[in-house]
Steps between C-alpha positions, in 0.01 A plus 500: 500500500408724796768545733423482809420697830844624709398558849817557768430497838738629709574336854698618770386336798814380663420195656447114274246484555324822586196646536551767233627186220170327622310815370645516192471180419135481546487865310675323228253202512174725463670737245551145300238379557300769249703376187474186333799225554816630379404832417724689771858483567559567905826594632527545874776722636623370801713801648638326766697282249587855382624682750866476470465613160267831589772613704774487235230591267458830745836563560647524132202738405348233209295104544744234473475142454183301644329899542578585154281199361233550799437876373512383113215265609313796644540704240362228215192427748137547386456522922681537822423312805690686785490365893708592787493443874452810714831628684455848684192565408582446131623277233863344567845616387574286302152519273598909525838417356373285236285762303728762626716294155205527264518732229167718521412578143511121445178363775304805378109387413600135668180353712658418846328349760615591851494276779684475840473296819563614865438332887251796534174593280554887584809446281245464195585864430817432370341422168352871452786711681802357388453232231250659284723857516796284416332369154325791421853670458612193286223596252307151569120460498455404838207299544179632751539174726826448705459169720654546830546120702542539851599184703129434638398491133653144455359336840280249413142523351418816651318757322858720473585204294216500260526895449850493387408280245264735405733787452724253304260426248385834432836671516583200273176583251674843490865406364329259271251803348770712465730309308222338267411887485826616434561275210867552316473887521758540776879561361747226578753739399694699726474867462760627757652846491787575731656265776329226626526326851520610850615831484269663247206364673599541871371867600157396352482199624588620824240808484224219361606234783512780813128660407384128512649424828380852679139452390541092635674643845225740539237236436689249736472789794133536449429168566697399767 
């Protein structure tokens, strides 16, 4: 018997409900959507029912408790479904703090699709300046198509409405060719040398994180 497709998608809108859960619920319904019934396994990571747990998880140096399982999860996925809202111009703290935990050599060749949500459309480049960078470091496949949701892009009917949709379904077409092209060739093993956690990822994370935000900043003063 095949087992089946493991997608996580991980949500850390802060808000129940929010505008960032509504987005990766309907990412989650189009990724879905592509397989026959019971053929994928969804868990969504809620990281506001999380957060007490990220901050003992980033204070003792190592993922703890409801984290631990979250980033086990990750690491057995065949695909990543990763949303935040924008804060300052980039994704929040606590999202930061979460994969700030993960241990790098394990989401390496992992399809993620990024995805964030913000009051603003000019905040749509916090997909390519700080998320992308961010994944890219973590040795995931980040996908071409990001979908960015700002708050006019649920009013309604109006055409905002119907192109989000479209840049669900493709970024959605995406995941689902990349883990039907992927197949089982991706290690579920961990190959970790060294410490893991915080502290052996921090200065490049930081370096990765701060070249994402300049280029954004610089873009932002362009356009206003």
């Amino acid at each position: 018997m095949t087992a089946p497709v493991r997608i996580v998608a991980v949500n850390a809108g802060l808000g129940d409900p929010s505008s960032t859960g509504l987005l990766v619920r309907r990412l989650v319904d189009a990724v879905t959507t592509a397989f026959p019934a019971g053929a994928v396994d969804v868990d969504i990571v809620n990281l506001r029912d999380l957060a007490v747990d990220v901050a003992r998880s980033m204070t003792t140096g190592f993922a703890v408790a409801g984290v631990r399982d979250a980033l086990e999860a990750i690491y057995r996925a065949d695909g990543l479904i990763a949303a935040t809202p924008v804060f300052n111009a980039s994704y929040s703290g606590l999202f930061k703090s979460f994969f700030d935990l993960v241990e790098v050599d394990r989401m390496r060749d992992i399809p993620v699709l990024i995805a964030a949500t913000g009051g603003s459309p000019r905040h749509s480049m916090v997909l390519d300046h700080a998320m992308r960078p961010l994944f890219s470091y973590l040795r995931a496949v980040v996908l071409p198509t990001g979908v960015y949701a700002a708050a006019e892009d649920w009013a309604g009917t109006t055409g905002d409405t119907a192109l989000l949709t479209d840049r669900i379904r493709r970024a959605a077409g995406e995941l689902v060719t990349a883990i039907r092209g992927s197949g089982s060739d991706r290690p579920r093993d961990p190959v970790v040398s060294g410490a893991t956690g915080p502290d052996r990822q921090n200065d490049s994370h930081r370096s990765a994180e701060q070249a994402g935000i300049d280029n954004f900043a610089k873009l932002l003063g362009h356009q206003a």
